[in-house]
VEXDREN-490382 format. One line per field, with one value per residue (C-alpha): residue number from 1; x, y, z. Coordinates in steps of 0.2 Angstrom, whole numbers, plus 5000, padded with zeros to 4 digits. Layout:
residues N
num	(NUM, ...)
east	(X, ...)
north	(Y, ...)
up	(Z, ...)
//
This chain:
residues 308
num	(1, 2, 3, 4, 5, 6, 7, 8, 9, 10, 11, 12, 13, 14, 15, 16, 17, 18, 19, 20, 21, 22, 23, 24, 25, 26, 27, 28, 29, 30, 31, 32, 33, 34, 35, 36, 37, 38, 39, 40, 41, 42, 43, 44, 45, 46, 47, 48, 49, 50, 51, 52, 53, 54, 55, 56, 57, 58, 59, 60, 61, 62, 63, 64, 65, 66, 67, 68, 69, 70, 71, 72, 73, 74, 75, 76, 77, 78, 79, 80, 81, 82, 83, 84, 85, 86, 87, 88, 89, 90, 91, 92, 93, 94, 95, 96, 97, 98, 99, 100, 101, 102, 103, 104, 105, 106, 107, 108, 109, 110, 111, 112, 113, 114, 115, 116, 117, 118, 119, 120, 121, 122, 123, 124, 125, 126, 127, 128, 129, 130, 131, 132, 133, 134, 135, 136, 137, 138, 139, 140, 141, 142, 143, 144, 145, 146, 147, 148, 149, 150, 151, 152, 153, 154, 155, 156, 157, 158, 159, 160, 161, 162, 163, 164, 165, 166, 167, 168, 169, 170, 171, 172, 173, 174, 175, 176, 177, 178, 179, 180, 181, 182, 183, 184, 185, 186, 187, 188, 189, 190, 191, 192, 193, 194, 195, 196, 197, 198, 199, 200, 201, 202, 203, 204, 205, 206, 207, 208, 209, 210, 211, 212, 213, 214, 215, 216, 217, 218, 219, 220, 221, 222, 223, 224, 225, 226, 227, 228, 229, 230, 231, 232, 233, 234, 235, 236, 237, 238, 239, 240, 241, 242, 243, 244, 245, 246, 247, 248, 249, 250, 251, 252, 253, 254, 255, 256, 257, 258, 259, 260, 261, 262, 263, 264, 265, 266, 267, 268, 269, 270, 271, 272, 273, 274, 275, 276, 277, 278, 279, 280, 281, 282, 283, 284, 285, 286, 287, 288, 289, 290, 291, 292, 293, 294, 295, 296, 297, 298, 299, 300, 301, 302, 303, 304, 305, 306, 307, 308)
east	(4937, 4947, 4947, 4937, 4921, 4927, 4931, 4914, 4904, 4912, 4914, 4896, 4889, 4898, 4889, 4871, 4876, 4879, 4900, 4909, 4906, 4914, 4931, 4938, 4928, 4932, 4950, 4944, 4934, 4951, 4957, 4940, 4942, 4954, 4967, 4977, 4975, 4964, 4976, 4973, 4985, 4993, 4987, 5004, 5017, 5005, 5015, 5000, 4996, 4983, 4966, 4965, 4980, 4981, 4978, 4986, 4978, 4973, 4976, 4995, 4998, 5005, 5014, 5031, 5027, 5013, 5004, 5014, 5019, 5002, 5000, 5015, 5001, 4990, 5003, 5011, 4990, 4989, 5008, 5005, 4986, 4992, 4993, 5008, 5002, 5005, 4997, 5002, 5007, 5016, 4998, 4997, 5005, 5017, 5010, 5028, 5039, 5028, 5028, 5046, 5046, 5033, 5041, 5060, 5049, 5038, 5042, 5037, 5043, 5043, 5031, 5023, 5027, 5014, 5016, 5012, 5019, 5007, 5017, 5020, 5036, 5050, 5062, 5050, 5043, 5059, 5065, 5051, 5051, 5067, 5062, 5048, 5060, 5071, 5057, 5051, 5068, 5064, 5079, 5065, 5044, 5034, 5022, 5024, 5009, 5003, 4993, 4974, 4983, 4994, 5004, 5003, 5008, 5026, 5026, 5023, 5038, 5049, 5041, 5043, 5062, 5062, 5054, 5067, 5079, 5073, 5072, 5055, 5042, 5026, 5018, 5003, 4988, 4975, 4961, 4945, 4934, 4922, 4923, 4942, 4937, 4935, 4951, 4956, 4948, 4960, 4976, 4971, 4970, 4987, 4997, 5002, 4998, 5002, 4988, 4974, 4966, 4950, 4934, 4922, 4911, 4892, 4885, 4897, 4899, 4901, 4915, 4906, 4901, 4918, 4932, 4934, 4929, 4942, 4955, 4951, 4951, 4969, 4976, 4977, 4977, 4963, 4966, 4951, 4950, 4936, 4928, 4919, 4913, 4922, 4914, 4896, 4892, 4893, 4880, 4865, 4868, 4869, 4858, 4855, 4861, 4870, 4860, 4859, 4867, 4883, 4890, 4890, 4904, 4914, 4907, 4908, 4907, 4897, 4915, 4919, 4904, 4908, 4925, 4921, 4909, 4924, 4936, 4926, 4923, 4935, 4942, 4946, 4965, 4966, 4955, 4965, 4955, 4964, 4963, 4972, 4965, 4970, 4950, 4946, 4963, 4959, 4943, 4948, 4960, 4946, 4939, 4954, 4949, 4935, 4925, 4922, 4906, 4902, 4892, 4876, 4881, 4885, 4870, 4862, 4875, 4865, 4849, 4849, 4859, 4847, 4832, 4838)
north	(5099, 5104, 5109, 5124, 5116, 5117, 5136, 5140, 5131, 5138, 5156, 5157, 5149, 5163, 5175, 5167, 5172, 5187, 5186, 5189, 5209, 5206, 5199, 5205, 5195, 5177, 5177, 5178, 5163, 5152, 5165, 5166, 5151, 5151, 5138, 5126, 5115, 5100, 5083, 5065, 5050, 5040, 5023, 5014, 5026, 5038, 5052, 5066, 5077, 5092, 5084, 5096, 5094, 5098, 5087, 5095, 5088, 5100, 5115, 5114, 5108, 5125, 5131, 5142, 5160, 5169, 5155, 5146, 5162, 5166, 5151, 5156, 5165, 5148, 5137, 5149, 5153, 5133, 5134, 5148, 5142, 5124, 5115, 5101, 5085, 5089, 5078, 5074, 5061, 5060, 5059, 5077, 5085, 5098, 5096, 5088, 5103, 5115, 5109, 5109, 5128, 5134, 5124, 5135, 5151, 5148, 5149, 5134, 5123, 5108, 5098, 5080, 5075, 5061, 5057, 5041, 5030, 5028, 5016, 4997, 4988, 4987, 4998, 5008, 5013, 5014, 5028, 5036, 5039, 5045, 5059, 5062, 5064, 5076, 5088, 5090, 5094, 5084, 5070, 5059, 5058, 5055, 5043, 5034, 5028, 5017, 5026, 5019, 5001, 5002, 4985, 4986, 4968, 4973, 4992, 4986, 4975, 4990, 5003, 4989, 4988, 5006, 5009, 4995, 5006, 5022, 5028, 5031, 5034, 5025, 5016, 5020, 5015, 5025, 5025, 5037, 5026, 5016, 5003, 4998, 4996, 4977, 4978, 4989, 4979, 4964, 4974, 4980, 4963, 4955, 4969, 4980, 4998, 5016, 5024, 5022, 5034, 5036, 5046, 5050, 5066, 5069, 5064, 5049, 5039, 5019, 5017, 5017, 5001, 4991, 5002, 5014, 5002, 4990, 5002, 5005, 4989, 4987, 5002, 5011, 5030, 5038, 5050, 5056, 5064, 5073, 5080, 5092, 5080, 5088, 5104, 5095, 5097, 5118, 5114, 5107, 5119, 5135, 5150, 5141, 5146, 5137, 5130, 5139, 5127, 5125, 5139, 5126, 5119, 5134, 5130, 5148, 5141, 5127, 5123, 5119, 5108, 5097, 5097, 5095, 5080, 5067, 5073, 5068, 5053, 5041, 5029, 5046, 5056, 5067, 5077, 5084, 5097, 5106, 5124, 5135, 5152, 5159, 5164, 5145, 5140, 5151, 5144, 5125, 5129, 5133, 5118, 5113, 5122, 5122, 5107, 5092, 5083, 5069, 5055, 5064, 5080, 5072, 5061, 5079, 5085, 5072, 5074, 5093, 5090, 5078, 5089, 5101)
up	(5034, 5018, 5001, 4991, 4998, 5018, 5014, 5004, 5017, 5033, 5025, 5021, 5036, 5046, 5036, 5038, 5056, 5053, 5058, 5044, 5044, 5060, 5059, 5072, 5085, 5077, 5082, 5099, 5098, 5101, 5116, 5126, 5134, 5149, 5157, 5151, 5135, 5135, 5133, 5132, 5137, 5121, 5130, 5123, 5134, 5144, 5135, 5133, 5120, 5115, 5108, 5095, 5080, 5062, 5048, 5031, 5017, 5003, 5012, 5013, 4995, 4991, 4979, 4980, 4984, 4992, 4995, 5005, 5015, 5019, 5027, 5042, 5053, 5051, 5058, 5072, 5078, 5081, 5090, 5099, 5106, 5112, 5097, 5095, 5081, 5063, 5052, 5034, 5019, 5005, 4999, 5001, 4985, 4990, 5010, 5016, 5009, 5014, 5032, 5033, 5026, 5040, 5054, 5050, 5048, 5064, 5082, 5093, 5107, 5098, 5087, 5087, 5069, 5060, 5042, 5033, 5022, 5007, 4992, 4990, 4992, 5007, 5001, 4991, 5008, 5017, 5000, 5004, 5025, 5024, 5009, 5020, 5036, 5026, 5018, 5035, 5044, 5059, 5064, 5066, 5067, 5083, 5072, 5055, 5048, 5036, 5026, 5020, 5024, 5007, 5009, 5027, 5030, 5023, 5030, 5047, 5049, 5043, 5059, 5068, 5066, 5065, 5081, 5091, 5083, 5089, 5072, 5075, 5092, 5086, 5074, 5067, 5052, 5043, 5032, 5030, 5019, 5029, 5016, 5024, 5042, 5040, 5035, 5048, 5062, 5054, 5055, 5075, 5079, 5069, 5076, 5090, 5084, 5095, 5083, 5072, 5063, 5054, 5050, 5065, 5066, 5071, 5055, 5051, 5068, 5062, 5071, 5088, 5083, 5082, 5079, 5095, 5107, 5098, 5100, 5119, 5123, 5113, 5119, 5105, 5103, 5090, 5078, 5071, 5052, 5044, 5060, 5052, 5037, 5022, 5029, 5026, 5045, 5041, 5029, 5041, 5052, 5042, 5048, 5063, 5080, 5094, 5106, 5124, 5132, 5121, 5131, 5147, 5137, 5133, 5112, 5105, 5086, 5078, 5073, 5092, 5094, 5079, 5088, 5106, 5101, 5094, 5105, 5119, 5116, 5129, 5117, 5104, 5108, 5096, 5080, 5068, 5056, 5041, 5037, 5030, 5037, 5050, 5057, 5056, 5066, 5079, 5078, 5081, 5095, 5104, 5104, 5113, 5130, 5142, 5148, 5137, 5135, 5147, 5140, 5143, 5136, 5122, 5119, 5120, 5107, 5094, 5100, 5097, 5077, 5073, 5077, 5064)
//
């Protein structure tokens, strides 16, 4: 979810509800839910980490000043309710140096940093690591990614080394466009990958087919981008309450339902929505707690969307 049209989506689907006269009870959407944190394994070290993260695209290409500052509160809600991957790219614009900014200004235990490398040519990408390493502060990133397989046969040889070498913790490879997944599929099978990462939400669910049982049966840990379909998902839903039964699941928000349905799925680690409000962040986190869907609950999940 990201952009101008996430923010117009979710803002006015809240008021179709009926919520946004009442501010004051969305924060507590993320804090209703008790215990600890929902985590998965990363099948490649069993390491585990919280199953919702943040993905940075759009909404932190700030620029200097108030912008930037008011997005402090965003980042230390999703510290402070459990949150631990960052997502982001050279892509990203200004996304990079912003992160860096937030992650002096914030307090936090530590951080799971993901970025990408997103250009063509050895050295080019090895430049461009290392600026990313530096404009995030970080003495190096948890996961480097190749990002929407850009020269991926040359990258992966460098977060190879990189990673013998410690420079690095995993290695990872991207794309959201469906178009790329044969591709994808190709590069899952050449090479040994910590991570993949791709598109997967109610409304856009290919990789069912091929791509999450691939990675499953590979060992791969799942990021998923676009949960929330570019904030198309707000849209089929608007003025239309949650089911009874979502509070069986601790789902407070149509927000947490999109959220709770790919992060339950087995083969999926981790969802990684961007935002860049602090109502929405509190929102996500919440999906994070409480009881995930089993396989029938979630048959049920897209049963009840597509009835709609």
């Amino acid at each position: 979810m990201t952009g101008s049209r996430e923010r117009w989506t979710r803002r006015r689907f809240l008021q179709g509800l009926g919520m946004a006269a009442a501010l004051p009870w969305m924060p507590r959407l993320g804090r209703a839910a008790s215990g600890a944190v929902n985590t998965k394994p990363i099948p490649s070290s069993g390491e585990r980490i919280p199953v919702i993260g943040l993905g940075t695209s759009r909404t932190f290409n700030a620029p200097a000043g108030t912008a930037r500052s008011a997005l402090a509160p965003v980042l230390q809600v999703f510290f402070d309710r459990g949150g631990l991957l960052i997502d982001s790219s050279p892509m990203y614009g200004a996304a990079e140096e912003v992160i860096g900014e937030l992650l002096k200004a914030t307090k936090h235990p530590g951080v799971f940093a993901a970025t990408k490398v997103w250009t063509d040519g050895k050295q080019a990408g090895i430049e461009q690591m290392e600026q990313s390493r530096g404009l995030w502060g970080v003495p190096r990133f948890d996961l480097m990614q190749i990002h929407n397989l850009r020269d991926w046969r040359v990258h992966i040889e460098t977060l190879k080394d990189w990673k013998a070498q410690g420079r690095i913790r995993y290695i990872g490879i991207t794309t959201s466009h469906g178009r790329m997944h044969d591709e994808l599929e190709r590069a899952l099978g050449a090479e040994r990958f910590d991570f993949v990462q791709f598109s997967y939400n109610l409304e856009d669910r290919e990789v069912e087919d091929r791509l999450l049982p691939l990675a499953a049966d590979r060992g791969i840990a799942v990021l998923v981008n676009r949960p929330f379909q570019r904030g198309g998902l707000f849209d089929k839903v608007r003025n239309k309450p949650l089911p009874p039964w979502a509070s069986e699941l601790a789902i407070a928000s149509w927000g947490q339902y999109f959220l709770k349905f790919a992060v339950s799925h087995p083969a999926v680690t981790c969802a990684i929505p961007a935002t860049s409000k602090v109502r929405h962040m509190e929102d996500n986190m919440g999906a994070g707690y409480g009881p995930l869907p089993d396989a029938a609950a979630r048959k049920r999940m897209v049963e009840h969307i597509g009835s709609l």
